[in-house]
C-alpha positions in Angstrom: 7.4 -46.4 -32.0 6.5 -48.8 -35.0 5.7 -51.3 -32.6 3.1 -48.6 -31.2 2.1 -47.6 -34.6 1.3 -51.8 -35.8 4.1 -51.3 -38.2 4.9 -47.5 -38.7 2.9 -44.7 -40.1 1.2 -44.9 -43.5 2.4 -43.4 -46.0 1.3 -40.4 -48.4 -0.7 -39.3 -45.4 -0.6 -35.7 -43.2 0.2 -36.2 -39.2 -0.2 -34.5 -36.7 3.1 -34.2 -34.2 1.9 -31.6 -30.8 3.2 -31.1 -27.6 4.3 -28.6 -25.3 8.2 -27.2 -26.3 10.9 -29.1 -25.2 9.2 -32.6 -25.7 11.5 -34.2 -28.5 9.0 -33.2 -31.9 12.3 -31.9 -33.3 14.1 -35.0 -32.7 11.3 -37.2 -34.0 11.1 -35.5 -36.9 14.3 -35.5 -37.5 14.7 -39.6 -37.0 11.4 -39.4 -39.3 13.5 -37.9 -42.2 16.6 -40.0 -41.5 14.5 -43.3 -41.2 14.0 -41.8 -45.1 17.0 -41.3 -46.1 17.5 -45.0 -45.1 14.9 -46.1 -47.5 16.7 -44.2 -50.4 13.3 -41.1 -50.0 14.8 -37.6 -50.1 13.6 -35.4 -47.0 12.4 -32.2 -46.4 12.5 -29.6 -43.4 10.6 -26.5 -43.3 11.3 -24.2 -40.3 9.6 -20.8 -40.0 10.5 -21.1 -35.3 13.8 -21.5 -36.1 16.8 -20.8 -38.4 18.9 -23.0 -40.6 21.8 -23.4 -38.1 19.6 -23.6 -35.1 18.1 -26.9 -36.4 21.8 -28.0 -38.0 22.8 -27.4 -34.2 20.0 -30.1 -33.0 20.5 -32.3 -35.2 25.0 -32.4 -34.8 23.6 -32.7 -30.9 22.4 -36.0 -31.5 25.5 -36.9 -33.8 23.5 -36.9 -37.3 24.1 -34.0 -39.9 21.5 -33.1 -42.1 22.2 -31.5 -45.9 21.2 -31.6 -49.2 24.4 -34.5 -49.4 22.7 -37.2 -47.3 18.9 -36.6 -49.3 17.9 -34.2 -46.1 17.0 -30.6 -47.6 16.3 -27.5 -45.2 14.2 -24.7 -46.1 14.1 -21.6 -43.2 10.8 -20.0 -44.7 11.5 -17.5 -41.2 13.9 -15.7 -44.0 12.0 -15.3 -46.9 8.7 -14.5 -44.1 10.9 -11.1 -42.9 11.3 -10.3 -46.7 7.9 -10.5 -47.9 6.9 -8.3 -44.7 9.2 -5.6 -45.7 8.0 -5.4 -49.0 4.1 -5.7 -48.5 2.7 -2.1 -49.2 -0.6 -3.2 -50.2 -3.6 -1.5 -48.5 -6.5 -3.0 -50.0 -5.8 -6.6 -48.7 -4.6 -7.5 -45.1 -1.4 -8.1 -44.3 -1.5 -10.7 -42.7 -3.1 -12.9 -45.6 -0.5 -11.4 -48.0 2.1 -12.8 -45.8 0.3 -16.1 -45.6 -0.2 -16.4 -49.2 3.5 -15.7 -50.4 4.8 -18.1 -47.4 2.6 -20.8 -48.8 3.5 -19.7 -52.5 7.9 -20.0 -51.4 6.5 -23.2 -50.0 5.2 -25.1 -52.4 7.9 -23.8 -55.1 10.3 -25.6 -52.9 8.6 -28.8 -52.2 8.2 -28.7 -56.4 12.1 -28.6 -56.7 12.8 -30.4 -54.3 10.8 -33.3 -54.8 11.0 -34.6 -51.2 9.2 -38.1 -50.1 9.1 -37.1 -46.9 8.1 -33.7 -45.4 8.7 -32.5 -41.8 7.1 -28.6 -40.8 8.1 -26.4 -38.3 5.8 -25.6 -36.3 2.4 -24.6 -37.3 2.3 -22.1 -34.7 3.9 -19.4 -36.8 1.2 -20.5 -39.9 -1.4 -19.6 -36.9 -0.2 -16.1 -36.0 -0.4 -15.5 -39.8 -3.4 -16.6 -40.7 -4.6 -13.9 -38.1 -8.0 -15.9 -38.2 -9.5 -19.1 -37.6 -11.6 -19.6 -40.9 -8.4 -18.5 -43.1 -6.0 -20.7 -40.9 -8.1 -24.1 -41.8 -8.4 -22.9 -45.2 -4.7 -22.8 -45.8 -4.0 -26.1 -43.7 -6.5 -27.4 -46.6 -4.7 -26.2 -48.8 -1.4 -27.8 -48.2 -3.1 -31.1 -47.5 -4.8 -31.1 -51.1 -1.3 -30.1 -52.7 0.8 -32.8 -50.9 -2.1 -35.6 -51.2 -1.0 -35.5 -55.2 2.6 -35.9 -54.4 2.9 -39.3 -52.8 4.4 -37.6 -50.3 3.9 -38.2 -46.5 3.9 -34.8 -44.1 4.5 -34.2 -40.3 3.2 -31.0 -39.1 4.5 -30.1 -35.6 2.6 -27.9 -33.1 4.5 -26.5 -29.9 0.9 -25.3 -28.4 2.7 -21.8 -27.9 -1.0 -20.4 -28.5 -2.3 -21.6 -25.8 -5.8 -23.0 -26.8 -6.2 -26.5 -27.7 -6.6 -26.0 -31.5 -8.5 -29.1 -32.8 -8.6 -27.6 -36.9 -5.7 -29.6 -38.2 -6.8 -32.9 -35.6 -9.8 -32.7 -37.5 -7.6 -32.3 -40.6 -5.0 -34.6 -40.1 -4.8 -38.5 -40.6 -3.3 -39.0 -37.7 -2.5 -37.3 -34.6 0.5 -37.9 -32.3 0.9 -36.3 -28.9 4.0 -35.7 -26.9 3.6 -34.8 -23.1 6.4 -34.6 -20.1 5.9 -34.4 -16.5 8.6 -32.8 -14.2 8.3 -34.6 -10.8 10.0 -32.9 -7.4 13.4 -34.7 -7.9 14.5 -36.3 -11.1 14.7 -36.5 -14.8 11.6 -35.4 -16.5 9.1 -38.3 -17.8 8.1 -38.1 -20.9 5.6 -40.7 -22.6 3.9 -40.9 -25.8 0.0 -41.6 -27.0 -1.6 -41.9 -30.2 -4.8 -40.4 -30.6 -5.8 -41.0 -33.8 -4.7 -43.1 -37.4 -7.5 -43.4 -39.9 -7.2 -46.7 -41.4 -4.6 -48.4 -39.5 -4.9 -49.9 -36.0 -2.3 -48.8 -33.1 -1.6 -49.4 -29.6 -4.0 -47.3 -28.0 -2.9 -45.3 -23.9 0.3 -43.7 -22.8 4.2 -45.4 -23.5 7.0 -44.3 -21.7 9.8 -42.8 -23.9 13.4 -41.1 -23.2 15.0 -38.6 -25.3 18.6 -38.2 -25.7 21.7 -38.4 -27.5 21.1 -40.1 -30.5 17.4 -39.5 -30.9 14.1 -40.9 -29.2 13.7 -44.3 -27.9 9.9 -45.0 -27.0 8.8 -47.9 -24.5 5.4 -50.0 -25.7 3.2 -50.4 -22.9 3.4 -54.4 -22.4 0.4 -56.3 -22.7 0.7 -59.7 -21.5 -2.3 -61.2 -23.3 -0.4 -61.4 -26.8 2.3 -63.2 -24.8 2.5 -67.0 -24.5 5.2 -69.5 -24.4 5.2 -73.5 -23.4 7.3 -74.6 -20.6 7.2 -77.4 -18.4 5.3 -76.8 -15.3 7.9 -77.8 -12.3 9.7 -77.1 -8.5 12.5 -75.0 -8.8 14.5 -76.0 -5.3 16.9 -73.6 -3.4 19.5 -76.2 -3.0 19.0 -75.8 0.8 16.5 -79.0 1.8 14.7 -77.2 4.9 14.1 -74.2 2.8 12.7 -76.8 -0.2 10.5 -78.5 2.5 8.8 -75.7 3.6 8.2 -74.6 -0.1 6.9 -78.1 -0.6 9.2 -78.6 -3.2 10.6 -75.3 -4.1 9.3 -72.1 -6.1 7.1 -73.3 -9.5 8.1 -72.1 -12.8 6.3 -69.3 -14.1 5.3 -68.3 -11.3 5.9 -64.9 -8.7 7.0 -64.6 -5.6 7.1 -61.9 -2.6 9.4 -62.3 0.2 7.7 -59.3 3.0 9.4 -58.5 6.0 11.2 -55.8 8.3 14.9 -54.8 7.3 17.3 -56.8 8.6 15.4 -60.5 8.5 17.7 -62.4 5.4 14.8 -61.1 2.3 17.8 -60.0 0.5 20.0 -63.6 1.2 16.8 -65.9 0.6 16.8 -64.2 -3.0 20.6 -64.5 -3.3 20.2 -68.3 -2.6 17.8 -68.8 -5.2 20.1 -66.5 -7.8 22.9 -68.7 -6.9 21.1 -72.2 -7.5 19.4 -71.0 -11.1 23.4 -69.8 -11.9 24.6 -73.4 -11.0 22.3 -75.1 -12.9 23.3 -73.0 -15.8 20.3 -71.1 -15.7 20.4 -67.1 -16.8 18.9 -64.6 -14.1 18.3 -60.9 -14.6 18.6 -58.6 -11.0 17.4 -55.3 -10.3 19.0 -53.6 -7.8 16.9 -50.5 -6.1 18.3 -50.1 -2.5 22.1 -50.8 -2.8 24.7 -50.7 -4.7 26.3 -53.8 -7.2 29.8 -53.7 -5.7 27.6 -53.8 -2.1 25.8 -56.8 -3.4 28.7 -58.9 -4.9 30.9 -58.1 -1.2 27.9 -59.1 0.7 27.9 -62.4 -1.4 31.4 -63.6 -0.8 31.4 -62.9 2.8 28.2 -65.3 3.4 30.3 -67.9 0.7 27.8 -67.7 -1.5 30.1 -68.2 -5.2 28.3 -65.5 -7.4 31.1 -63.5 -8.9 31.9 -65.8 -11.2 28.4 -66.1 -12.3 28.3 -62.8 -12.5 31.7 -62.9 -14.8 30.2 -65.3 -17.0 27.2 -63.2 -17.8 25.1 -66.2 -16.2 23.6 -63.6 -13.9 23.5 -60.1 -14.6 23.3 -57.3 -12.1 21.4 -53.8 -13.1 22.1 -50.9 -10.5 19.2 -48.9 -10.6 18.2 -45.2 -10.1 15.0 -45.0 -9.3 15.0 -40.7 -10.2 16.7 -41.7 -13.8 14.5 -44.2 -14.9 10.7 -44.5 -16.5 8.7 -47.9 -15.2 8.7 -48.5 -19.4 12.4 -48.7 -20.0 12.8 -51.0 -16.8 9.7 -53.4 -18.2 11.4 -53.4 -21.9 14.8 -54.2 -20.1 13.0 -56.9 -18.5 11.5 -57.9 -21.8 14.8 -57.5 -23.7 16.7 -60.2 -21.1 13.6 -62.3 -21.5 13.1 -62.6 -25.6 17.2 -61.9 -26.2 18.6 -63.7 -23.6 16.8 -66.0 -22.6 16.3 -64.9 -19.4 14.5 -67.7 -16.5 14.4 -65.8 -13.2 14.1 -62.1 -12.6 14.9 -60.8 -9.1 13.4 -57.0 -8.3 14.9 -55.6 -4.7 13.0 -54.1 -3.8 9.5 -53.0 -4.7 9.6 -50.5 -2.5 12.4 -49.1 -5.2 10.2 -49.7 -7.8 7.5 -47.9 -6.4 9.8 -44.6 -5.8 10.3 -45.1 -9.7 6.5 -44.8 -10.3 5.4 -41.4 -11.6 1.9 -42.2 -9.5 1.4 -45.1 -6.7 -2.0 -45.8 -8.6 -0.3 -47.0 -11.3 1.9 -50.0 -9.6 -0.6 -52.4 -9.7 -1.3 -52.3 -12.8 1.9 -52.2 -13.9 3.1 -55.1 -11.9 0.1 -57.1 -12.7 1.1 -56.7 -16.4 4.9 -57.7 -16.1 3.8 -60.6 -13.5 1.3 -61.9 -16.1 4.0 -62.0 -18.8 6.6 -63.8 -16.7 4.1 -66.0 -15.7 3.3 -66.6 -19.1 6.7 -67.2 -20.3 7.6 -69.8 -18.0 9.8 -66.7 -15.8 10.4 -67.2 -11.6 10.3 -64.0 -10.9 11.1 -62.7 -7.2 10.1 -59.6 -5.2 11.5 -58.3 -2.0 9.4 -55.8 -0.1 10.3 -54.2 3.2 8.0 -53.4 5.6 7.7 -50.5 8.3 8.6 -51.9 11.9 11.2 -53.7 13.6 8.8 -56.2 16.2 5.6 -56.7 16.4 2.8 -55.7 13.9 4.0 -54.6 10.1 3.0 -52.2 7.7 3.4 -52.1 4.3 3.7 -49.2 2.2 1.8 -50.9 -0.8 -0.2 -53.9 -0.8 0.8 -56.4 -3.3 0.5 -60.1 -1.8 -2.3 -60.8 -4.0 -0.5 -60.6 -7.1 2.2 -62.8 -6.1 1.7 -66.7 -6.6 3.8 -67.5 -3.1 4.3 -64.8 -0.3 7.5 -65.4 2.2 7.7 -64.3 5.2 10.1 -63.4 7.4 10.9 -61.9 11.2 12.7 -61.0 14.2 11.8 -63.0 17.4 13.4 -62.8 20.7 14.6 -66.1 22.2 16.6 -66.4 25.3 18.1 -62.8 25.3 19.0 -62.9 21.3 17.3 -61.8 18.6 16.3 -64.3 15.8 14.3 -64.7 12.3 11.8 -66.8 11.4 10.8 -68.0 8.1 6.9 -69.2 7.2 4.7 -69.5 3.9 1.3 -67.9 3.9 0.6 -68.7 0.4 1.4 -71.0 -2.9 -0.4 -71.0 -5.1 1.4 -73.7 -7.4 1.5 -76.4 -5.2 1.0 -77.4 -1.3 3.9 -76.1 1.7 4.1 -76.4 5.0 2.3 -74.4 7.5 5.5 -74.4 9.8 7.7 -71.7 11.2 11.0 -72.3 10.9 13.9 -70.1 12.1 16.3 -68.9 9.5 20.2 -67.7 10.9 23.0 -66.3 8.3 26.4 -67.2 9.0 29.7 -67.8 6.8 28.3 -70.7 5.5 25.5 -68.7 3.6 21.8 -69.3 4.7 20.6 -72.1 6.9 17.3 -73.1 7.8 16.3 -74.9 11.0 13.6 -77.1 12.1 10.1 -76.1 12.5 9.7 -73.9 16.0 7.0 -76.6 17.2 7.8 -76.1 21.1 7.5 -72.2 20.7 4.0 -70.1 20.4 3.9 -66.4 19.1 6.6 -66.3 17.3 5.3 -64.2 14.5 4.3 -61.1 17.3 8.5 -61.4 17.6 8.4 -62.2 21.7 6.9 -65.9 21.5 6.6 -68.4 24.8 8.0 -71.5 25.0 6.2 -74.6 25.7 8.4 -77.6 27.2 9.0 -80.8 25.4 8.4 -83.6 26.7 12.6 -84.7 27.3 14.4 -82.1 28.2 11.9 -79.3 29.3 13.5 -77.2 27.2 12.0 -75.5 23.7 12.9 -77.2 20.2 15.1 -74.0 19.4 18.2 -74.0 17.5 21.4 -72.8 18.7 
């Protein structure tokens, strides 16, 4: 969030915390206050929504405890509120405004003996319903912000929005206004994502950032933006290690550059990708895997029984495996994972299988582009390969594709089924690289025990890529250049 903020929140200043209940405003402001207590600044929590052991209950959730001990005082003002209402007999003012005057009055006696540094209150919905008015509501808000503006003392107000109305008094009021907001899809965790509407004086990362809340407090996601990204690295081929596979890529797959292998289930997308995982781990070099549409242990098995080494790898922590579940996951926490390996580990190829995972992770299909476009853009730019895999709908013959993404990729791959002689076989062509020239072949591609093989170019055969091709006769044999 400081990252979000350009640094953190300024201080001696009045925010603005709203969102609808459930969110995580309790939990930020408790992390708020302990961030604090940290700094050696005593803390302050006002509740008048809930008691004193409803918001110890919270806090022991996440594991932290909050008393006067560790610099965190609580105040329930919900208390003394049902007090002053019992004793209130006066006729000639209303109520309401009596209430609100000896809350405010309890309030500030406690901030003055306390001496806090840091001031959470909650929620400012109560403060509403007794203000009874609009006019004597902003008034009091005022109020508070005059008395704590001579305290060098910096004040989150929270607001659940339990009224209903989108009250913009205190966002007119405030320095700065935070908004938390959380979408429920059909199936799966809740997203929730943070935005910053407003800090006077002070810039900030402006749009919506992905953030989870649980045990241990809130963990917030900044949306990436690859422009403030750059890194040298030398411009080069990155070969397979298989030479017919190299001389179709004209060389191999160029450094910081991305790459989409398309096809219909079945056709080797997965393999190819596994061969160029295993090359990068032999040369020492440290790759980073999603996993969408299988599982790790599925993977690794797969692996060994094509020969392909990658356990060990694994072992080492040269390549690293992440399992994911698309329904338990934001598209923020996967980009910062991806950004984490990148920065901390020095990450040089990332492998995402599939996209069509990805997309299922998405909380809207309008937003994958410019998602991808960002993280593609800031692998580029540090030097990154970085592999896709997307499946397409169909078997033989013409393909769809659920999304259409070729045009961000740097070098598309693809593969398909062809029948040849009673048997059904793959094929393996480059419509696109960017980086470099390739060959404008189609090759056939077989798995066996050996791992992946690639064959010579399908010269004697025509329509291979509609999956039943003819065959032309050579000029020897009278038979097609196929492999067996």
């Amino acid at each position: 969030m400081d990252a979000v903020l350009n640094g953190g929140l300024p201080s001696n200043r009045l925010y603005l915390v709203k969102g609808d209940p459930g969110v995580g405003k309790t939990t930020m402001a408790m992390q708020f206050l302990l961030e604090g207590v940290k700094n050696g600044e005593v803390g302050l929590y006002v509740t008048l929504s809930e008691t004193h052991d409803e918001i110890l209950t919270v806090a022991r959730s996440h594991g932290w405890e909050l008393d006067g001990n560790n610099g965190i005082h609580l105040f329930d003002l919900s208390r003394i509120e049902q007090t002053i209402r019992g004793e209130s007999e006066s006729t000639f003012f209303h109520p309401s405004e009596v209430e609100l005057n000896r809350t405010t009055d309890a309030l500030i006696t406690e901030v003055r003996r306390v001496k806090p540094r840091r001031v959470v209150f909650d929620s400012l919905s109560e403060m509403r319903m007794l203000a009874d008015t609009a006019l004597r509501y902003r008034r009091q808000i005022l109020q508070l912000k005059q008395f704590f503006a001579g305290l060098e003392c910096t004040v989150m107000l929270l607001d659940d929005r339990t009224s209903g109305t989108q009250d913009l008094q205190v966002e007119s009021i405030a320095h700065g206004v935070i908004e938390l907001s959380s979408v429920s899809p059909e199936y799966g965790v809740a997203r929730r994502q943070l935005s910053v509407l407003k800090i006077r004086g002070s810039e900030f990362r402006e749009g919506s950032h992905d953030m989870v809340l649980c045990r241990g407090g809130i963990t917030v996601f900044p949306r990436l933006v690859a422009g403030e990204h750059h890194r040298d690295f030398k411009r080069e081929d990155f070969p397979s290690g298989i030479p017919a596979l190299d001389a179709l890529l004209g060389g191999g797959l160029g450094r910081g550059t991305s790459t989409m292998f398309m096809g219909p289930p079945g056709t080797g997308k997965s393999t190819l990708a596994l061969q160029f995982v295993l090359a990068a781990a032999e040369r020492g070099e440290r790759v980073l895997m999603f996993v969408f549409d299988e599982t790790k242990g599925t993977l690794l098995d797969r692996a060994a029984q094509l020969g392909m080494g990658l356990q060990k790898h694994v072992d080492s922590g040269v390549v690293r495996i992440d399992q994911i579940d698309p329904a338990e996951i934001s598209p923020g926490e996967l980009v910062n994972r991806i950004r984490v390996g990148v920065v901390d580990n020095d990450v040089r190829m990332v492998v995402i299988d599939s996209i069509n995972g990805y997309l299922n992770a998405m909380p809207a299909e309008r937003y994958l582009t410019l998602q991808l476009h960002e993280l593609l853009s800031y692998l580029n730019q540090q030097g990154v390969i970085t592999i896709m895999v997307l499946a397409q709908q169909g078997l033989v013959g013409t393909m769809q594709s659920t999304v259409d993404l070729t045009y961000l990729s740097d070098t598309v791959i693809l593969t398909r089924f062809f029948e040849a002689r009673g048997e059904l076989k793959q094929a393996l062509s480059i419509i696109k690289k960017r980086s470099g020239n390739h060959e404008r072949t189609i090759r056939e591609m077989w798995v066996g025990k050996s791992g992946l093989c690639v064959g010579e170019p399908l010269v004697d055969m025509q329509g291979v890529l509609t999956g039943v091709p003819s065959f032309l006769p050579d000029q020897v044999g009278g038979r097609p250049n196929l492999n067996e």
